[in-house]
FIPA-622039 format. One record per residue (C-alpha): y, x, z. Coordinates in steps of 0.05 Angstrom, whole numbers, plus 5000, padded with zeros to 4 digits. Layout:
BEGIN
YXZ/...
This chain:
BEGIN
300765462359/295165882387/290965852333/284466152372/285165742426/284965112389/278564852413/279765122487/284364582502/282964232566/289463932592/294863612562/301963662592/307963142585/314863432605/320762992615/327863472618/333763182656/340363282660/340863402725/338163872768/333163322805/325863212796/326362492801/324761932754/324761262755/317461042779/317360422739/319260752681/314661262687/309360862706/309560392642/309961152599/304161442638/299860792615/301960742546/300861532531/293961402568/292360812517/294561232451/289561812484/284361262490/285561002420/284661612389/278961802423/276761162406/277461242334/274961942336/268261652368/269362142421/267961982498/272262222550/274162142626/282062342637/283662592708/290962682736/293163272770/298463362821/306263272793/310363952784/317564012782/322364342730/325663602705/318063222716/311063462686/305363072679/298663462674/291263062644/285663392659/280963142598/273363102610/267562942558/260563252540/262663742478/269564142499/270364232426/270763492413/276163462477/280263922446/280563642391/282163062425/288463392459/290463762401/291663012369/295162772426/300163372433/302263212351/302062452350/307862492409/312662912342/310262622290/314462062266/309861492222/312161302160/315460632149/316560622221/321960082221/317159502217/309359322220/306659032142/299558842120/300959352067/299659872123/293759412153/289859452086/291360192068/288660382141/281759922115/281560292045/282860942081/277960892132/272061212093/275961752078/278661912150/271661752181/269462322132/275462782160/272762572220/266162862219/267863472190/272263602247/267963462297/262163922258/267864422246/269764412330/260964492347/260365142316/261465692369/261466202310/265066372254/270165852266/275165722206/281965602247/285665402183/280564812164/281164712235/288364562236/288664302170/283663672184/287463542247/294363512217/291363052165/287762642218/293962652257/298162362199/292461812190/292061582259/299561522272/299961032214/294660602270/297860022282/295660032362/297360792370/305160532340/305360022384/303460352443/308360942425/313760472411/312960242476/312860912504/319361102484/321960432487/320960482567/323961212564/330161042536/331860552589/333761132637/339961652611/338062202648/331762462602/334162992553/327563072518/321063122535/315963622509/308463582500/303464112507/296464302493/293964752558/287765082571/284465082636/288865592664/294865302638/295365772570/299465492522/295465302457/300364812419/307664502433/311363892407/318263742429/321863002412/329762972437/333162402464/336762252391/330162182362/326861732412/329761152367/326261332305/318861172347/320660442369/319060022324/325359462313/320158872307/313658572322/312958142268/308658232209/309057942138/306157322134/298957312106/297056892054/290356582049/289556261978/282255952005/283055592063/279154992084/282754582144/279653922170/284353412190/283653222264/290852902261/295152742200/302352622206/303552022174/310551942186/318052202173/319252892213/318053522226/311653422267/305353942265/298853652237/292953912271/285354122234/279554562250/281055212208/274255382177/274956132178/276456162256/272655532261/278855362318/282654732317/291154972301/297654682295/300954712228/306354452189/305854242107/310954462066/308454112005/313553601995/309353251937/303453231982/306452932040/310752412004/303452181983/300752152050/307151752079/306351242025/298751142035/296351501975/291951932003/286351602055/284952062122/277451782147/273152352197/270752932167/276952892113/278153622091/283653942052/282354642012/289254972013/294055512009/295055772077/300756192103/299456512171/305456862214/302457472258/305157902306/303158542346/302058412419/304558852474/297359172464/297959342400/293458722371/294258262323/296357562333/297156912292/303556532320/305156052268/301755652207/303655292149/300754992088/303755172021/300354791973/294654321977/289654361924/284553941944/282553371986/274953172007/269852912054/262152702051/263052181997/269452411948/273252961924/279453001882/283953581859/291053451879/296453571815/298554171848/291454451856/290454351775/296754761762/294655291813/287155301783/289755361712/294855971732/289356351769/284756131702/289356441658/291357081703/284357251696/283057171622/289557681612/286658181658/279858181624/283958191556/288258821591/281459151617/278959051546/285659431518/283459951564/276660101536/278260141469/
């Protein structure tokens, strides 16, 4: 890396090596790379509150090289930009097998912390002068490891090399940082027997689990079979589709126990199945009630037997934590 030319970066530079002598390349396939590398540049520009234009310049030969021609109001902030880019094509995320909520909530509790990065890299890339090149590098390789954990710049990469594998003759494919006269400032290289380890092998999330949902009925099953019941969810306020798995609960319903009038409601233990999209956003695909701990409308209320044994667990989960925290002070 060119350390002093770090924030002179103004083009970034995708080359795909073949092995063959052509300069030819499948247009479909490169086509559906050139718009997912374009996304993961817009994402991180995105997160790194950072506008930019991106212009193309003409195709060169030697295998096939792409050239971007990045535009914005503060260079240093571009280059930054770039400088991103050119790692995030390397840099394998962790846990890349699979999507989880795990990674979902980390990125939320982490997000004060990398805003903070952030803005001292952006302050750090506006001062002309005395310019520190190693907190330079050092807040981008940190941001870099943050925003590869992003669950739309995985996604979007996955895709990337998911459509690059698809065609035998690509080698490996470099990645460059260039200033505007084509001076090399940084260089990333990923080979074809590494292309696998940035496709993600599913889509599929863990299930979430909402422990306070609210769900009125619109359309009980009151029958035998594996039929969906339908309610307004409260916390998307959108009718669904969703199955019960609470065998006790429906056994009630089938034999008339439990009354279903308008405005009937049912507080319960939601599971919710979620997926990534082809855009890297999150989907619900699938729901399913666990437990039902409650059933009410306007006039009554009652706890169901399962709600009491879930209300005196959580009860009693909380008096041991307070008598744990209590430990703790002593």
């Amino acid at each position: 890396m060119n350390d002093n030319l770090i924030l002179q970066a103004q083009k970034f530079e995708l080359h795909y090596f073949f092995n063959d002598k052509s300069h030819l390349l499948n247009a479909f396939v490169r086509n559906k790379c050139e718009s997912e590398l374009l996304s993961i540049a817009k994402e991180v520009a995105k997160i790194l509150e950072v506008d930019i234009e991106i212009d193309s310049e003409a195709l060169q030969e030697g295998g096939l090289v792409d050239i971007w021609k990045f535009l914005g109001k503060n260079s240093g902030q571009i280059a930054i930009v770039i400088a991103i880019l050119t790692l995030i094509m390397s840099r394998v995320p962790l846990n890349n097998s699979e999507l989880s909520n795990l990674q979902i909530e980390n990125a939320k509790l982490e997000k004060i912390e990398r805003l903070l990065r952030i803005k001292k890299l952006k302050q750090e890339s506006n001062q002309s002068e005395t310019v520190d090149y190693d907190k330079i590098n050092d807040l981008i390789d940190t941001t870099v490891s943050h925003l590869s954990q992003e669950i739309k710049v995985k996604k979007h990469k996955s895709n990337f090399f998911t459509s690059i594998s698809k065609t035998s003759k690509v080698t490996h494919l470099t990645a460059r940082a260039l200033t505007d006269n084509y001076i090399e400032i940084n260089k990333t290289e990923v080979v074809k027997s590494d292309f696998a380890n940035h496709i993600l092998e599913t889509d599929d999330l863990p299930t979430k689990i909402d422990e306070d949902a609210t769900i009125e009925i619109v359309a009980p099953v009151l029958k035998k079979g594996k039929y969906k019941w339908k309610g307004t969810y409260a916390k998307l306020d959108k009718i669904i589709d969703f199955s019960i798995k609470d065998n006790k609960f429906k056994t009630e319903v089938q034999q008339g126990q439990i009354p279903f009038i308008s405005g009937t409601c049912m507080d319960c233990i939601l599971e919710i199945k979620q997926k990534v999209d082809e855009f890297g956003e999150i989907k619900n695909k699938g729901y399913s009630v666990a437990k039902v701990l409650r059933v009410h409308d306007e006039t009554t209320s009652f706890e169901t037997e399962q709600g009491r044994k879930h209300r005196k667990e959580k009860n009693a989960e909380i008096i041991q934590m307070s008598l744990f925290d209590k430990e703790n002070d002593v």
